[in-house]
MOPAC internal coordinates of N, CA, C and O (Angstrom, degrees):
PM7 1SCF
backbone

  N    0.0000 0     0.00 0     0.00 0    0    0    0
  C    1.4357 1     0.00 0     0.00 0    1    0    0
  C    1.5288 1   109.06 1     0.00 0    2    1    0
  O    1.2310 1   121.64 1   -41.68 1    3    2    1
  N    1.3135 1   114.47 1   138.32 1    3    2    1
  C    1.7828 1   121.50 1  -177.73 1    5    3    2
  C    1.1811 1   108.96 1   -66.95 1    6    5    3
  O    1.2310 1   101.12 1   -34.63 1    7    6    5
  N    1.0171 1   151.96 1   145.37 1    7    6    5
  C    1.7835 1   156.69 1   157.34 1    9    7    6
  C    1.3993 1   103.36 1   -72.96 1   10    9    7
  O    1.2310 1   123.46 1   -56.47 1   11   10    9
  N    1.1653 1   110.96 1   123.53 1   11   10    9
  C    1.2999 1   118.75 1   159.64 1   13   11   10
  C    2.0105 1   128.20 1   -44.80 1   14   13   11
  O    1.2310 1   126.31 1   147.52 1   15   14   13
  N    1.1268 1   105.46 1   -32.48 1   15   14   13
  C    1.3827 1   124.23 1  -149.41 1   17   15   14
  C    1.8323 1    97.92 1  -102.97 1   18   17   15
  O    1.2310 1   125.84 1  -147.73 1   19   18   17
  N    1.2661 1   106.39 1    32.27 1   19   18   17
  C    1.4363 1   114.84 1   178.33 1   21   19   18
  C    1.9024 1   103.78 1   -91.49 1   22   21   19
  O    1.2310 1   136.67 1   -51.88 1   23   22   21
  N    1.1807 1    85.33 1   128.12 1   23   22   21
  C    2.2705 1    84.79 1   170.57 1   25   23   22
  C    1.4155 1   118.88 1  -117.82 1   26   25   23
  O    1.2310 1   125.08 1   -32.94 1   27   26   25
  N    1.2434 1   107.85 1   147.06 1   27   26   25
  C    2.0629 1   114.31 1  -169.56 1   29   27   26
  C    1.4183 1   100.51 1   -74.74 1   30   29   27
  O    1.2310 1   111.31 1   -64.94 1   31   30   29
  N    1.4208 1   133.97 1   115.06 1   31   30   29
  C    1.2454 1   129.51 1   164.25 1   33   31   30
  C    1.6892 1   110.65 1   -83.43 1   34   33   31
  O    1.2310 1   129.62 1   -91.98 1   35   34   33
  N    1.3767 1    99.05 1    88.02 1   35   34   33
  C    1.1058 1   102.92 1   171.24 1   37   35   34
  C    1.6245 1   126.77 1   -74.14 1   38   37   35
  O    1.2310 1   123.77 1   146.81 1   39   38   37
  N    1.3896 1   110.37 1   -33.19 1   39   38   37
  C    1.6510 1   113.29 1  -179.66 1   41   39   38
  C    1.2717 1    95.68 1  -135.61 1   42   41   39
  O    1.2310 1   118.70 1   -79.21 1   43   42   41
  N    1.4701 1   120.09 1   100.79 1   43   42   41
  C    1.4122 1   126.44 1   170.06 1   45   43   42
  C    1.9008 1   131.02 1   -16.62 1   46   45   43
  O    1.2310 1   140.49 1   125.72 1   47   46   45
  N    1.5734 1    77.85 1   -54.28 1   47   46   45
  C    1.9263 1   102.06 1   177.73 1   49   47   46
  C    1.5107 1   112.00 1   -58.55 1   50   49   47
  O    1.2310 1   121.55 1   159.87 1   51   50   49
  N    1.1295 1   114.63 1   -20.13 1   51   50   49
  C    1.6939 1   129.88 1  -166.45 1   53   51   50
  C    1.8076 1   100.17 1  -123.72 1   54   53   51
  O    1.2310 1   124.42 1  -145.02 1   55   54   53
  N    1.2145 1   109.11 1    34.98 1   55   54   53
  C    1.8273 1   131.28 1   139.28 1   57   55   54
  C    1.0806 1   106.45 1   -66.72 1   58   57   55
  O    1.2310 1   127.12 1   -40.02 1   59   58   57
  N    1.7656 1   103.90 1   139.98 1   59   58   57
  C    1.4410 1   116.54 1   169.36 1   61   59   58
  C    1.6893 1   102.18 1   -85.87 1   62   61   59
  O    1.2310 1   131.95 1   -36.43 1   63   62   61
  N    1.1008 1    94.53 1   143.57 1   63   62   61
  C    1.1807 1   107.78 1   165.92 1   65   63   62
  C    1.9830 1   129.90 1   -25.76 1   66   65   63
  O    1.2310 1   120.75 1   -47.15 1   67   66   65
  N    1.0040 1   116.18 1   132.85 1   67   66   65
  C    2.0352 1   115.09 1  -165.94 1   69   67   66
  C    1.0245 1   111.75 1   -22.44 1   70   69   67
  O    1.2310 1   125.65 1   114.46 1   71   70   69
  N    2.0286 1   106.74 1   -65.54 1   71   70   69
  C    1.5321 1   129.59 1  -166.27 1   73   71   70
  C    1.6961 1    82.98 1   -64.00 1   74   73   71
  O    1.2310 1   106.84 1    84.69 1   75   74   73
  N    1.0084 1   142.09 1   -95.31 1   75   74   73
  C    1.7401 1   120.21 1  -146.67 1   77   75   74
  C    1.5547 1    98.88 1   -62.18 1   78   77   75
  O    1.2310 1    46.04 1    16.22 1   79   78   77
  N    1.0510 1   178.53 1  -163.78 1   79   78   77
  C    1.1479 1   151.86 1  -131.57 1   81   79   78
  C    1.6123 1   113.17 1    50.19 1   82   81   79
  O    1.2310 1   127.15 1   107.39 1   83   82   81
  N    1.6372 1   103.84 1   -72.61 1   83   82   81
  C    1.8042 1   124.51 1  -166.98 1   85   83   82
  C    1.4969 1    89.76 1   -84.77 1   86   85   83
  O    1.2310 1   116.09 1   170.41 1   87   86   85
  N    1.4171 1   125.03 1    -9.59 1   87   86   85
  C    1.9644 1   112.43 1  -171.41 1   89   87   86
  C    1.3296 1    92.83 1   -98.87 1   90   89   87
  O    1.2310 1   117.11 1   176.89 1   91   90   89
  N    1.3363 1   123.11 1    -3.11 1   91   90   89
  C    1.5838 1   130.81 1  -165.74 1   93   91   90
  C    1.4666 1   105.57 1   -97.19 1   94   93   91
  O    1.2310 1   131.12 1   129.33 1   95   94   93
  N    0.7361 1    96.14 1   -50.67 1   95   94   93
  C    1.8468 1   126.48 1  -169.35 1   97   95   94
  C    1.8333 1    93.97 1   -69.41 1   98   97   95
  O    1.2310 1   129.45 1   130.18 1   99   98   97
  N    1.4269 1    99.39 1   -49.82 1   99   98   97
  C    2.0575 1   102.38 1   177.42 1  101   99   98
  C    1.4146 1   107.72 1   -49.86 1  102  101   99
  O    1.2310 1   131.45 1   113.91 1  103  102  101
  N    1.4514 1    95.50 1   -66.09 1  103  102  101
  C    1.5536 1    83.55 1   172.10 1  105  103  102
  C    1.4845 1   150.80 1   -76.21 1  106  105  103
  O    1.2310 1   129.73 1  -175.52 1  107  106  105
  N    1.1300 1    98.85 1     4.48 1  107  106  105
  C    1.3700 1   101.64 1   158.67 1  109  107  106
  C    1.6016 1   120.66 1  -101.62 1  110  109  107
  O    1.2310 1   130.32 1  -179.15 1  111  110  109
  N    1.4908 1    97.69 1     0.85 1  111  110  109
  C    2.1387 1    84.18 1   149.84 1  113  111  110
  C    0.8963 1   130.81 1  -118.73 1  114  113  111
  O    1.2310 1   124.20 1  -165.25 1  115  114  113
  N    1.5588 1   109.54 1    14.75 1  115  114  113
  C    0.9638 1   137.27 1   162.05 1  117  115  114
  C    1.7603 1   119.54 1   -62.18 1  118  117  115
  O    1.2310 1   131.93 1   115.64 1  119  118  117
  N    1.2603 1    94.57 1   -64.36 1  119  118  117
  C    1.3769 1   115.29 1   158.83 1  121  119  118
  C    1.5797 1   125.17 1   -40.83 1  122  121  119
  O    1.2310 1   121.89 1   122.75 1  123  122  121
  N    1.2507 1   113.98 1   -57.25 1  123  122  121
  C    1.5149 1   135.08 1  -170.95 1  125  123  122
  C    1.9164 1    82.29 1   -66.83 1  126  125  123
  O    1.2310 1   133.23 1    98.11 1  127  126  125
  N    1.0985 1    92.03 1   -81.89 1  127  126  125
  C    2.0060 1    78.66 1   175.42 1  129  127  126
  C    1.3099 1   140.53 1   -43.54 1  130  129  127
  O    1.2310 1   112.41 1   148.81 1  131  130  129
  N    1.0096 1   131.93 1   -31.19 1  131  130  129
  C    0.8205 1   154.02 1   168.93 1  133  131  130
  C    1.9018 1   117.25 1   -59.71 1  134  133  131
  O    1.2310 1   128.74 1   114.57 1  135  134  133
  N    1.3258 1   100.76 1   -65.43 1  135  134  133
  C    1.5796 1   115.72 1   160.52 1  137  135  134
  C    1.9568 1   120.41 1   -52.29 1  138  137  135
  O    1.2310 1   129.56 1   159.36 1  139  138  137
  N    1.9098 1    99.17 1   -20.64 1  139  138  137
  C    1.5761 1    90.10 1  -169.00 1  141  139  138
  C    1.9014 1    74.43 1   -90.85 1  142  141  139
  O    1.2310 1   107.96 1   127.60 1  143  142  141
  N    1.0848 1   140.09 1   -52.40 1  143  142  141
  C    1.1934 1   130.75 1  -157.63 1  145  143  142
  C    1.4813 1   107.97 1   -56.46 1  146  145  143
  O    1.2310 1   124.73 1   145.55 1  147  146  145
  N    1.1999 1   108.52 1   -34.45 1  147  146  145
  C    1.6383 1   101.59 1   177.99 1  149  147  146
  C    1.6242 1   118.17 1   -85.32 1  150  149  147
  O    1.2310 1   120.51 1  -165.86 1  151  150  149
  N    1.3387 1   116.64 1    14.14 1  151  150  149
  C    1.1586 1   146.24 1   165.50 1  153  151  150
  C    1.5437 1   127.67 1   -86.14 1  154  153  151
  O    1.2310 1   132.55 1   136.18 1  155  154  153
  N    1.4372 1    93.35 1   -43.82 1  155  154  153
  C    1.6976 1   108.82 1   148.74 1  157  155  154
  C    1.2942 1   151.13 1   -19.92 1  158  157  155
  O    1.2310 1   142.29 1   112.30 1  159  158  157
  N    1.7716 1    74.32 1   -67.70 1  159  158  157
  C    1.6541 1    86.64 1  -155.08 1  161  159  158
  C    1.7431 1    96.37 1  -130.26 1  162  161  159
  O    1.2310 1   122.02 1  -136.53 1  163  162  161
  N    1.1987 1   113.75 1    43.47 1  163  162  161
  C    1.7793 1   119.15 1  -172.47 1  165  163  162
  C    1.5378 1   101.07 1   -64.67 1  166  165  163
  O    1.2310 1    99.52 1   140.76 1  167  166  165
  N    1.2549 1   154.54 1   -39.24 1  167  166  165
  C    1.3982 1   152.05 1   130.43 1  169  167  166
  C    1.7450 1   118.93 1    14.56 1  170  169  167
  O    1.2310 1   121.97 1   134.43 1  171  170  169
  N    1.3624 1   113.84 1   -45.57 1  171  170  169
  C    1.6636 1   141.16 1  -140.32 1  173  171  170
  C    1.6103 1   107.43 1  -112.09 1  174  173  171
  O    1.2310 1   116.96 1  -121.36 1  175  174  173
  N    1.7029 1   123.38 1    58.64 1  175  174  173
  C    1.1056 1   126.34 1  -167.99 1  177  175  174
  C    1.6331 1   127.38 1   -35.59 1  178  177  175
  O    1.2310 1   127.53 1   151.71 1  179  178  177
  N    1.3757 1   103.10 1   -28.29 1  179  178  177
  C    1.7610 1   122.64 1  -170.64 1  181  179  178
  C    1.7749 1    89.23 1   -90.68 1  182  181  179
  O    1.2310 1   120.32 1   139.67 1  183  182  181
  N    1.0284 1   117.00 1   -40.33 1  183  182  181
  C    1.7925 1   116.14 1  -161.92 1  185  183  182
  C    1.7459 1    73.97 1   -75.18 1  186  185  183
  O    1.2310 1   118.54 1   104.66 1  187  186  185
  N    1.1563 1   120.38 1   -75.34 1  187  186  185
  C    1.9419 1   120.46 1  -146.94 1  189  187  186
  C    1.9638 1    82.87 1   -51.05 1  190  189  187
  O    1.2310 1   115.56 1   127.04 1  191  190  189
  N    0.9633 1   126.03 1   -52.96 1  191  190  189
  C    1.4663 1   120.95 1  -172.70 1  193  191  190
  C    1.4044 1   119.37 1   -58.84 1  194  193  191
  O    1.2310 1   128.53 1   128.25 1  195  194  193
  N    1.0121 1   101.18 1   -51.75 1  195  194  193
  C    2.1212 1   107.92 1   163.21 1  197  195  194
  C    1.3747 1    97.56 1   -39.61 1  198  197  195
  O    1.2310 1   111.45 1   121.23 1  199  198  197
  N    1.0944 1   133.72 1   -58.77 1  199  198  197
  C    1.8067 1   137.34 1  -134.97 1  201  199  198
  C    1.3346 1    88.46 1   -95.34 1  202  201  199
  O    1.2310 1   109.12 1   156.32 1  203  202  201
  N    1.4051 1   137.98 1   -23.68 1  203  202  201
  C    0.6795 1   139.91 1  -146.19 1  205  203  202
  C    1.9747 1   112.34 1   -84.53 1  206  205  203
  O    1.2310 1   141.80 1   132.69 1  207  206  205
  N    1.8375 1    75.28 1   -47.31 1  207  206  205
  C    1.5208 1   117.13 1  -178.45 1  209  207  206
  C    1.6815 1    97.78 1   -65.75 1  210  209  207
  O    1.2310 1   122.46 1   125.30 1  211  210  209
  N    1.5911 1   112.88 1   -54.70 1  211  210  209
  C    1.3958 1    90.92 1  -166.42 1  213  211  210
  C    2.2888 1   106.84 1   -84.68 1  214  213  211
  O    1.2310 1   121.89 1   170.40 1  215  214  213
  N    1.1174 1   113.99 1    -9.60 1  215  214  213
  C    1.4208 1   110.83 1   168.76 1  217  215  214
  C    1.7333 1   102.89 1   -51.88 1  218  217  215
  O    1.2310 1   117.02 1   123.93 1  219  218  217
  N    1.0525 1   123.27 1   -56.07 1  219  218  217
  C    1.6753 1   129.52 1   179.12 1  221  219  218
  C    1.5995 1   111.03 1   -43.76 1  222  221  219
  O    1.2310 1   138.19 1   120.77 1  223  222  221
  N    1.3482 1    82.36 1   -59.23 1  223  222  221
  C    2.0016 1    98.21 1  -174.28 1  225  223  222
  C    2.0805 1    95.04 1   -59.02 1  226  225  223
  O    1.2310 1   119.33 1   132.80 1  227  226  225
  N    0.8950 1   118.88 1   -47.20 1  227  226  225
  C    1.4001 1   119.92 1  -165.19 1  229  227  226
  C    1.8791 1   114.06 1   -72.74 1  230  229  227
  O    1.2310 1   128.81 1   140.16 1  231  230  229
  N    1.3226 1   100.64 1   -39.84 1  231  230  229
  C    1.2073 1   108.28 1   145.35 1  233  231  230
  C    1.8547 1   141.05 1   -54.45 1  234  233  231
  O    1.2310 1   125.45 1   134.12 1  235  234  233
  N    1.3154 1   107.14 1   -45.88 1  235  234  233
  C    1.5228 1   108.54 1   162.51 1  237  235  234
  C    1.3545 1   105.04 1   -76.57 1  238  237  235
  O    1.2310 1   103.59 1   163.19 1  239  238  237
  N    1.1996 1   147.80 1   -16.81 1  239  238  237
  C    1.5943 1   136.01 1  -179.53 1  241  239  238
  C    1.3737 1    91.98 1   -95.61 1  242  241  239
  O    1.2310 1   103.23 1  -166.09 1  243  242  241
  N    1.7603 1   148.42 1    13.91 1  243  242  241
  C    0.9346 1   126.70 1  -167.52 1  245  243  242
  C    1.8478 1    87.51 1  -120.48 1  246  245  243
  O    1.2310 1   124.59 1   156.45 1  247  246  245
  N    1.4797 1   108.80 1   -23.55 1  247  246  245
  C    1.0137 1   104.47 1   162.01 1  249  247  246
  C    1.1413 1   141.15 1   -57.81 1  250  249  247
  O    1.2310 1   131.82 1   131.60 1  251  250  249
  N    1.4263 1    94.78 1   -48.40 1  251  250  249
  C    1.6774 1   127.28 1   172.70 1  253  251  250
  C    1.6258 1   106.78 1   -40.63 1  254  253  251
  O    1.2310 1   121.87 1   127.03 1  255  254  253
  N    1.6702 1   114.02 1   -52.97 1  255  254  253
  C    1.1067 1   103.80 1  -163.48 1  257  255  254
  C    1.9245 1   107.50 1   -77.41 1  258  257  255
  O    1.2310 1   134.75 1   151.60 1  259  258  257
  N    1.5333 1    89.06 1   -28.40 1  259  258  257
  C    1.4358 1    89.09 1  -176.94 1  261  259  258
  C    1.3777 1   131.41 1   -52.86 1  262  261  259
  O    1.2310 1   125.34 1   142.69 1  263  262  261
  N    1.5857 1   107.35 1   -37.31 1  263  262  261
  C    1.8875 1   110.47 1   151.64 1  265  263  262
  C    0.8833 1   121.03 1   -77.04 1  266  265  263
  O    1.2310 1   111.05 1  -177.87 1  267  266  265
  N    1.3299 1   134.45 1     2.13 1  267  266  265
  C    1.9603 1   116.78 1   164.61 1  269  267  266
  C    1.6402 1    76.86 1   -74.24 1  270  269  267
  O    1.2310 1   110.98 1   113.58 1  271  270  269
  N    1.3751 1   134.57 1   -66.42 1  271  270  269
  C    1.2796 1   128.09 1  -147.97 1  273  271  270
  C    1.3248 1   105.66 1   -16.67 1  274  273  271
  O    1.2310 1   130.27 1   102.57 1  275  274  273
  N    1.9243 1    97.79 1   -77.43 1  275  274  273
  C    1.5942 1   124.05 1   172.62 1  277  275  274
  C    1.4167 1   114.49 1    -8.87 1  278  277  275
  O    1.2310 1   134.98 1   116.38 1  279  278  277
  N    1.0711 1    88.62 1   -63.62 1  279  278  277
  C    1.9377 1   101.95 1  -156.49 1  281  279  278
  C    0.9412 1    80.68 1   -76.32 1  282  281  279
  O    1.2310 1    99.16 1    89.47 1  283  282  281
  N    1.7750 1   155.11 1   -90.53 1  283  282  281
  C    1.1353 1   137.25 1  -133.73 1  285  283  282
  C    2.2239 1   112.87 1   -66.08 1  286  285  283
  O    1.2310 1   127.37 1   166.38 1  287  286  285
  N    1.2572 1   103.43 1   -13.62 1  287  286  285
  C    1.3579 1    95.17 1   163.90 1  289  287  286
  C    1.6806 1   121.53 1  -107.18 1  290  289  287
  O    1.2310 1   130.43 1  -179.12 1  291  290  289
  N    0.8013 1    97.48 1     0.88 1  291  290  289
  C    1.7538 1   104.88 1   159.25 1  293  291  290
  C    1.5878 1   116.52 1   -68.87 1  294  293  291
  O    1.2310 1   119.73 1   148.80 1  295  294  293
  N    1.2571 1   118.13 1   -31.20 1  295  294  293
  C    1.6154 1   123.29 1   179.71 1  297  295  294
  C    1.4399 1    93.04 1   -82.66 1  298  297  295
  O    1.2310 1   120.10 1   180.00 1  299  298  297

């Protein structure tokens, strides 16, 4: 399954920094795991709802990181 949390390096020089790079990269195996476990166990109303809960949460922190990105390459 593709990760959502992939970014176009369009101009090398205008890379985020390593560490968000590796917080980028977390979450997207994060994700990929996350999606096979809820793949699992689709049967398991509280498990599909847990997974459910943290796909959302993983998504707004993916946002989150995605505007520090912004802002820190705008300066």
């Amino acid at each position: 399954m593709q990760s959502p949390f992939d970014f176009v390096h369009l101009d090398p020089s205008c890379d985020p920094p390593e560490g968000y790079v590796a917080a980028f990269e977390l979450l997207a195996a994060f994700w990929c795991e996350l999606r096979a476990f809820r793949s699992a166990c689709p049967q398991d109303a509280f498990l599909a709802g847990f997974t459910a809960h943290l796909e959302t949460q993983l998504v707004a922190d993916a946002l989150v990181l995605a505007i520090q990105v912004e802002l820190l390459s705008a300066h």
